[in-house]
C-alpha positions in Angstrom: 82.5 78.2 94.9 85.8 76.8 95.8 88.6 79.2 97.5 90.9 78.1 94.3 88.5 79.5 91.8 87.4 82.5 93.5 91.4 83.4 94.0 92.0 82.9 89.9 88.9 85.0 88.8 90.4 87.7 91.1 93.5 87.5 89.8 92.1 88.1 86.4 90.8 91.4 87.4 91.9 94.3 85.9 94.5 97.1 88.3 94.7 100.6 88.2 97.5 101.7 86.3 97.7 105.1 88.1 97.0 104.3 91.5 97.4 107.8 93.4 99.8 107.9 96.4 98.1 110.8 98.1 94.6 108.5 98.6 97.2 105.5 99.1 95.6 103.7 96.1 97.1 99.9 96.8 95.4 97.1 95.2 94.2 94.3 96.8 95.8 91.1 96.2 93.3 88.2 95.2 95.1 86.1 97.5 94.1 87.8 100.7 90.7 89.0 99.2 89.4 85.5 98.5 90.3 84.5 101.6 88.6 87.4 103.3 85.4 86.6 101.9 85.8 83.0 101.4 86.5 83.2 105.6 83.5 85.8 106.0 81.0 83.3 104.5 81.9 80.1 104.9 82.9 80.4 108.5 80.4 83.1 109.7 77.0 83.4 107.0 78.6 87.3 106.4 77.8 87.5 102.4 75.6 84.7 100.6 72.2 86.2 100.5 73.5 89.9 102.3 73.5 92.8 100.8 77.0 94.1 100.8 79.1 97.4 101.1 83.0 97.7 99.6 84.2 101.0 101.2 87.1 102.0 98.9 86.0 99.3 96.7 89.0 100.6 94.3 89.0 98.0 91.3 86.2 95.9 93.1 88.3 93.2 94.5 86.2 92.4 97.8 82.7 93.6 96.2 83.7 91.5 93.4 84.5 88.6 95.5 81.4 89.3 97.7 79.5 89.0 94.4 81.3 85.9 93.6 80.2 84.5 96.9 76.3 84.6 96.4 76.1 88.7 98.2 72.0 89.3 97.3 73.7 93.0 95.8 76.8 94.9 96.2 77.8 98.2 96.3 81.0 99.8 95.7 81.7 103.2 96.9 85.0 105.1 95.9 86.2 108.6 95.8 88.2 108.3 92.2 86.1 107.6 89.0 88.9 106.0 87.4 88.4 103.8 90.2 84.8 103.5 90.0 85.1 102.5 86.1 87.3 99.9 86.1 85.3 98.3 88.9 82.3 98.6 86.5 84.2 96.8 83.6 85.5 94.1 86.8 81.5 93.5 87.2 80.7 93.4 83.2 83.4 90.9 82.7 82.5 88.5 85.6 78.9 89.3 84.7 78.1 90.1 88.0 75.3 93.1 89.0 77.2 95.7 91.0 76.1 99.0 91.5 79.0 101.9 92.3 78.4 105.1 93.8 81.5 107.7 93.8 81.8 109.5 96.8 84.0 110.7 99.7 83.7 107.9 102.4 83.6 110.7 105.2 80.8 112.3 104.0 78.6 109.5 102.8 75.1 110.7 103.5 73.2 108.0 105.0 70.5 108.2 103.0 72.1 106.4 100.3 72.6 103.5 102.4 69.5 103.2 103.9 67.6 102.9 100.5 68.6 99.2 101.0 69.6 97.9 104.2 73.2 97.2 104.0 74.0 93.9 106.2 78.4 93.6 105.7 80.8 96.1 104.9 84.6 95.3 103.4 87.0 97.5 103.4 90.6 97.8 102.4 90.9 101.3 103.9 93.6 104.1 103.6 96.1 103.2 106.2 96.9 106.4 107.3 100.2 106.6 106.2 99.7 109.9 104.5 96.8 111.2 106.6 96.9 110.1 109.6 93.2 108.3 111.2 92.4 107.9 107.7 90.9 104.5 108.1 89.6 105.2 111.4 87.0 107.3 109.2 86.2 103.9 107.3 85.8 102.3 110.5 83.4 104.9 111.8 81.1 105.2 108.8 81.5 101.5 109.0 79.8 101.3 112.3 76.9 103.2 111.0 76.1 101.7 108.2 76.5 98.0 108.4 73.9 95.8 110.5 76.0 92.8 110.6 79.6 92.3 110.0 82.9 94.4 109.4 85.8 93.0 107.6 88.6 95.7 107.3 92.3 95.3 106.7 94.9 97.6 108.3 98.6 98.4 108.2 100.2 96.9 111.6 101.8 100.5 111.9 99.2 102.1 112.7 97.8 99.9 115.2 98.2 102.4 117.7 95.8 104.8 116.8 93.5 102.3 116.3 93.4 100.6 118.7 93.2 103.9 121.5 90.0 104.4 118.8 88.4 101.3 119.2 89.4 101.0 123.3 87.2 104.3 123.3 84.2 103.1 120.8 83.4 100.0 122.3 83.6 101.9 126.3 80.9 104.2 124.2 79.1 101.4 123.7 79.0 99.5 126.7 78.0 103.0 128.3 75.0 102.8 126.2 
């Protein structure tokens, strides 16, 4: 699929009209989403035949997208089932096979994800405007979960938490 076409069908997606502030609920635009994904696969093998995890997955933009691309099976995972159902009627309308599992990203039990492997998470993560380290708990269940890649999007302003989080994570792992 071209980058052109995957932007327009993500453009035709359907928005939350009631995004809430307090889980900082902001869409993501098909411009950067298709470029996301379009980058993940064509540049680095992330999607087509993976089996893919949108963290946040909100209307379903990046799953969507992930879907688009050739993703073996996508799952969606989102704390609000307002969230969760327009995502479902995203998938119905591009006819794409997306399964969506409402939950608190914090305490996802593992289980869930290791019922099928899950090769690439995408994320479009609470910044942590409201709470701060918000998306540093995307990040971590991130790191458990996937077996390949991570494609995340942050707010430049809170770069500084993250990145004394990461400088500490990958010292843990070069330790082990």
């Amino acid at each position: 699929m071209k980058l052109k076409q995957l932007d327009g069908l993500l453009g035709s997606l359907q928005q939350s009209e009631n995004p809430k502030i307090e889980l900082e609920q902001y869409p993501t635009g098909p411009h950067i989403a298709s470029r996301l994904l379009y980058t993940a696969e064509n540049s680095f093998g992330d999607v087509s035949d993976k089996v893919v995890a949108d963290f946040g997955c909100g209307c379903g933009t990046l799953g969507l997208a992930a879907g688009l691309l050739g993703a073996e099976h996508v799952i969606g995972f989102d704390i609000a089932a307002e969230s969760i159902e327009i995502a479902s009627l995203n998938a119905d309308e591009l006819e794409l096979d997306m399964d969506f599992i409402q939950c608190d990203i914090r305490n996802l039990r593992l289980s869930v994800c290791t019922d099928r492997a899950i090769d690439t998470v995408v994320m479009n993560p609470p910044f942590g405007t409201r709470k701060k380290g918000a998306d540093m708990d995307f990040l971590s269940m991130a790191l458990k979960v996937a077996s390949g890649a991570i494609y995340s999007l942050h707010k430049t302003t809170t770069r500084d938490v993250r990145s004394l989080y990461l400088e500490r994570l990958i010292i843990l792992l070069f330790l082990h």
